[in-house]
Backbone as a printed PyTorch tensor [residue, N CA C, xyz], in Angstrom:
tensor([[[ 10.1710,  15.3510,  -0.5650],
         [ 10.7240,  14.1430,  -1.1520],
         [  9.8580,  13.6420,  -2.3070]],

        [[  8.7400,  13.8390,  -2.1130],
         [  7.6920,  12.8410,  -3.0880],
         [  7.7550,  13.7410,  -4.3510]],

        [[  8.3150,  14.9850,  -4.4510],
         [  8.3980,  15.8610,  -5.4150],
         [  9.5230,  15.4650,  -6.7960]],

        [[ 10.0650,  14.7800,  -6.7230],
         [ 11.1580,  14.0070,  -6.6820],
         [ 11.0360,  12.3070,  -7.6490]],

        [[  9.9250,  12.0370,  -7.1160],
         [  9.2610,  10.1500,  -6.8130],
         [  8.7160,  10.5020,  -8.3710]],

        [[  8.7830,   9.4820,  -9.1330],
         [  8.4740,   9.0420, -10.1660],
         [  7.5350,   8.0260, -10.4810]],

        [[  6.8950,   7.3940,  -9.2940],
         [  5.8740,   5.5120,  -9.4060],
         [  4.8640,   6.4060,  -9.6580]],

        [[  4.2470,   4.9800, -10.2660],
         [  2.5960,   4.9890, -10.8190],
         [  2.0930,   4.9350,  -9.4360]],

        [[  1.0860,   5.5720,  -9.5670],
         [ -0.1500,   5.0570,  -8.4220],
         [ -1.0890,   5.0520,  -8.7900]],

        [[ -1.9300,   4.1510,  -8.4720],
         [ -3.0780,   3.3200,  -8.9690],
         [ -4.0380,   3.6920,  -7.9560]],

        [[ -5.2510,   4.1680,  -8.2680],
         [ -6.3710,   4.6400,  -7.1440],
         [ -7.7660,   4.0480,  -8.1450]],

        [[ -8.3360,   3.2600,  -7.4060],
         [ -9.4660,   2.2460,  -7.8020],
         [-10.5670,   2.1730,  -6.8630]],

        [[-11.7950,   2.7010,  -7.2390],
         [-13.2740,   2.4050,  -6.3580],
         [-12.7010,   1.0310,  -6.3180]],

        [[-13.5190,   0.5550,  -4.9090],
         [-13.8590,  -1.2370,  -4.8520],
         [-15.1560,  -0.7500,  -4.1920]],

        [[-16.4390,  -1.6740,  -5.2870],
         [-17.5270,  -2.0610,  -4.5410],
         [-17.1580,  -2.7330,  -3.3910]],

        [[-16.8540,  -3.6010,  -3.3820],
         [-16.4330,  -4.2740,  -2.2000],
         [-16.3140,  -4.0910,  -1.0090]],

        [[-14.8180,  -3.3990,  -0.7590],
         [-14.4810,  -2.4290,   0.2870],
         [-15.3240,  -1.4320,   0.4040]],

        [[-15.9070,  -0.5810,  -0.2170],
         [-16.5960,   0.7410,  -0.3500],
         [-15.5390,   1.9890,  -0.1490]],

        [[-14.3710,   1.3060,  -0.8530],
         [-13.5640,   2.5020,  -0.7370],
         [-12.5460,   2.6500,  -2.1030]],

        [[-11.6030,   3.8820,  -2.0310],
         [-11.0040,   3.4450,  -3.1300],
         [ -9.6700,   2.8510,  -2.4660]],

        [[ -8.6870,   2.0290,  -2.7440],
         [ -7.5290,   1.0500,  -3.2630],
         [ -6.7120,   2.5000,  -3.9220]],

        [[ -6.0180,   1.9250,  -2.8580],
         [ -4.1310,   2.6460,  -4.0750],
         [ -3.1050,   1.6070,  -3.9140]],

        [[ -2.5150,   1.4070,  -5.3180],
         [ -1.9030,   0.3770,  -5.2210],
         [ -0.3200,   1.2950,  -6.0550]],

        [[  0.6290,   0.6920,  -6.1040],
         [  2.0960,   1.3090,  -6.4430],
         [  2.8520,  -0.3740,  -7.2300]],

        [[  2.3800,  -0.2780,  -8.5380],
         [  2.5490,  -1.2810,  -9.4880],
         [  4.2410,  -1.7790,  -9.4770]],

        [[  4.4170,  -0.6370,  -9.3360],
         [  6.6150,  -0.8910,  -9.1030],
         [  7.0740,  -1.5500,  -8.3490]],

        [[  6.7030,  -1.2080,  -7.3070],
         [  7.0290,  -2.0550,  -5.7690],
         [  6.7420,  -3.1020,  -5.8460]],

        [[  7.0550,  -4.5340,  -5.5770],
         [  7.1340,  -5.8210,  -5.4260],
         [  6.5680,  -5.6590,  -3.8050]],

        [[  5.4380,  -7.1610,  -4.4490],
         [  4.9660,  -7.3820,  -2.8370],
         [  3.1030,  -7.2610,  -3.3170]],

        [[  2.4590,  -6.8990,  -1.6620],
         [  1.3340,  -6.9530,  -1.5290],
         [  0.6790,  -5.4580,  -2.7040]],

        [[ -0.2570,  -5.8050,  -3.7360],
         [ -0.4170,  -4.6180,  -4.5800],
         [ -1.1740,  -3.8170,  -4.1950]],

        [[ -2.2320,  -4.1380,  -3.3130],
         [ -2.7490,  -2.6800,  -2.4690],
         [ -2.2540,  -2.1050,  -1.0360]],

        [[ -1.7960,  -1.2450,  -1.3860],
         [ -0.9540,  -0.6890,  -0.0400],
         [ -1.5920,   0.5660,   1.0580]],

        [[ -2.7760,   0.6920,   0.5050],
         [ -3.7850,   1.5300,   1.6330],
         [ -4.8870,   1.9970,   0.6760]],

        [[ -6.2920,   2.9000,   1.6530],
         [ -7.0990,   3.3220,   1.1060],
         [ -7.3350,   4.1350,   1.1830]],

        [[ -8.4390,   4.9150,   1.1070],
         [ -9.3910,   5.9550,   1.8930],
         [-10.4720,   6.3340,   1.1520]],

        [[-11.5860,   6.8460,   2.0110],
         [-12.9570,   7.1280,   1.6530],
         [-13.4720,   8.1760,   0.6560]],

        [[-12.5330,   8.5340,   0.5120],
         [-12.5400,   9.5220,  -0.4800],
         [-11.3180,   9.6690,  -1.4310]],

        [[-11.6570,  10.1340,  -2.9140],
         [-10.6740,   9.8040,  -3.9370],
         [ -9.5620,  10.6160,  -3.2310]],

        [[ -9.8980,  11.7470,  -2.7940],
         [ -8.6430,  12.7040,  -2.1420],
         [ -8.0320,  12.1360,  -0.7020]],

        [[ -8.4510,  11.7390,   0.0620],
         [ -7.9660,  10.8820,   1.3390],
         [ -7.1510,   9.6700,   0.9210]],

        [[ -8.0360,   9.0080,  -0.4100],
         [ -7.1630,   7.8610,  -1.1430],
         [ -5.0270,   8.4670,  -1.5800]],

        [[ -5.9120,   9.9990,  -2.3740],
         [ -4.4730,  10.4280,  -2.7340],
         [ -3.4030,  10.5550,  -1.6600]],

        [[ -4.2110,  11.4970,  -0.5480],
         [ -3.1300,  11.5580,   0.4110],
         [ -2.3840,  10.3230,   1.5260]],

        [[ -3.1760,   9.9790,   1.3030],
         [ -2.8520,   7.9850,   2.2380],
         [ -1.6470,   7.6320,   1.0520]],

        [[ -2.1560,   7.3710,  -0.0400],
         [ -1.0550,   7.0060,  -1.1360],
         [  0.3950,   8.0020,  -1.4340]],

        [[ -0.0620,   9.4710,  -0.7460],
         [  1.4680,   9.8650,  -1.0310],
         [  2.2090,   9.5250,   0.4980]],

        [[  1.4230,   9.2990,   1.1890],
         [  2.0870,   9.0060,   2.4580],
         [  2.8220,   7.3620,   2.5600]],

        [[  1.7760,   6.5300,   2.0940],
         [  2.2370,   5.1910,   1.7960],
         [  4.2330,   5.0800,   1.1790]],

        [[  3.9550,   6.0250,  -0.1100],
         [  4.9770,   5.8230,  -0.9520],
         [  6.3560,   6.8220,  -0.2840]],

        [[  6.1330,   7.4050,   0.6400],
         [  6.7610,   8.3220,   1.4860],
         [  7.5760,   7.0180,   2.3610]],

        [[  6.5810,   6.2580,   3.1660],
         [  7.1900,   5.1520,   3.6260],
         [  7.8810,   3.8350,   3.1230]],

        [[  7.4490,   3.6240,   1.6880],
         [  8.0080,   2.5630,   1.2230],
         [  9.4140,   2.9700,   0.9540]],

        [[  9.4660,   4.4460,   0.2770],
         [ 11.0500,   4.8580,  -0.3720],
         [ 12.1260,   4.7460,   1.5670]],

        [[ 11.3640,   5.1260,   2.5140],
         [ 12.1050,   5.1760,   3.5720],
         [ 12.7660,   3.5260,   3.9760]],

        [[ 11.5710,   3.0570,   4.0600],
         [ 11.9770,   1.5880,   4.4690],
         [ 13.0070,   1.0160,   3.1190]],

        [[ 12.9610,   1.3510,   2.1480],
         [ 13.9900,   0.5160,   1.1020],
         [ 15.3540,   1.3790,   1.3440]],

        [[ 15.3170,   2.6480,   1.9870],
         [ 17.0310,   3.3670,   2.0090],
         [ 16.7680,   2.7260,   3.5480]],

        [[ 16.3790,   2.6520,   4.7660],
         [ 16.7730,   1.8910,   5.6430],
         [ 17.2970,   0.5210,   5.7320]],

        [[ 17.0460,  -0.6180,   4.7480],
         [ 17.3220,  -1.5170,   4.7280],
         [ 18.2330,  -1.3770,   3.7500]],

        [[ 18.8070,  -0.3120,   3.4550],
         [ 20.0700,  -0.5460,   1.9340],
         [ 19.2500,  -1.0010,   0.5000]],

        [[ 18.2300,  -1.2140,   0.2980],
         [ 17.5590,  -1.7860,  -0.9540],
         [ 17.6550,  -0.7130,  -1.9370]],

        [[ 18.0340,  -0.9640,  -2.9130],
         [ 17.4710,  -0.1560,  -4.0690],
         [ 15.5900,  -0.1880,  -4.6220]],

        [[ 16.2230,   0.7420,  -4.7510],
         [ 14.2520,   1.6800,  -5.0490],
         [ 14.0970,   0.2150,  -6.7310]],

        [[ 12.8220,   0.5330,  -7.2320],
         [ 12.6780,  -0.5900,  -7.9920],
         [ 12.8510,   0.9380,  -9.3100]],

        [[ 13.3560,   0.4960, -10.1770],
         [ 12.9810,   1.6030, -11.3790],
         [ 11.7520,   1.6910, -11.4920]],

        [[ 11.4030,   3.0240, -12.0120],
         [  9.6960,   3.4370, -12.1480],
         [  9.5650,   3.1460, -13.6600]],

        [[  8.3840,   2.6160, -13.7460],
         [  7.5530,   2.4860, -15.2440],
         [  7.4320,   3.8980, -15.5430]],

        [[  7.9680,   3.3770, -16.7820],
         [  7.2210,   4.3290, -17.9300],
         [  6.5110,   4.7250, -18.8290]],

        [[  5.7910,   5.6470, -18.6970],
         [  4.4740,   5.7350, -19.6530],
         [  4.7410,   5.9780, -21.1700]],

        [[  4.9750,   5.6890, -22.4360],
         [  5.1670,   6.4650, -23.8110],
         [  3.8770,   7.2230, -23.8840]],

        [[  3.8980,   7.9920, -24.1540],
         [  2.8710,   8.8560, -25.3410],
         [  3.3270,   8.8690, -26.8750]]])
């Protein structure tokens, strides 16, 4: 499915947390939507995240939000 998915994802160190932040700028709502300890654990948490958001918006009938687009 995610082969398919078109959103930005956003993967950010936080001093803070001590982890990195993935956030999915399209989606309306809370902007960080999981982490992980590593930039690659970050990626895979984030394709899993966005795996669940597209599910929960065709379960509830919602339309997906259009994806941003980048120009070059």
């Amino acid at each position: 499915m995610l082969e398919t998915l078109k959103y930005k994802m956003v993967i950010e160190w936080s001093e803070k947390d001590e982890c990195f932040l993935v956030a999915f700028p399209d989606f309306p709502g809370n902007y960080w939507r999981t982490h992980g300890d590593t930039y690659e654990e970050a990626l895979a948490n984030g394709k899993e995240a966005l795996e669940s958001l597209v599910l929960c918006y065709k379960d509830l009938g919602e339309a997906l939000p259009t994806p941003s687009v980048v120009s070059t």
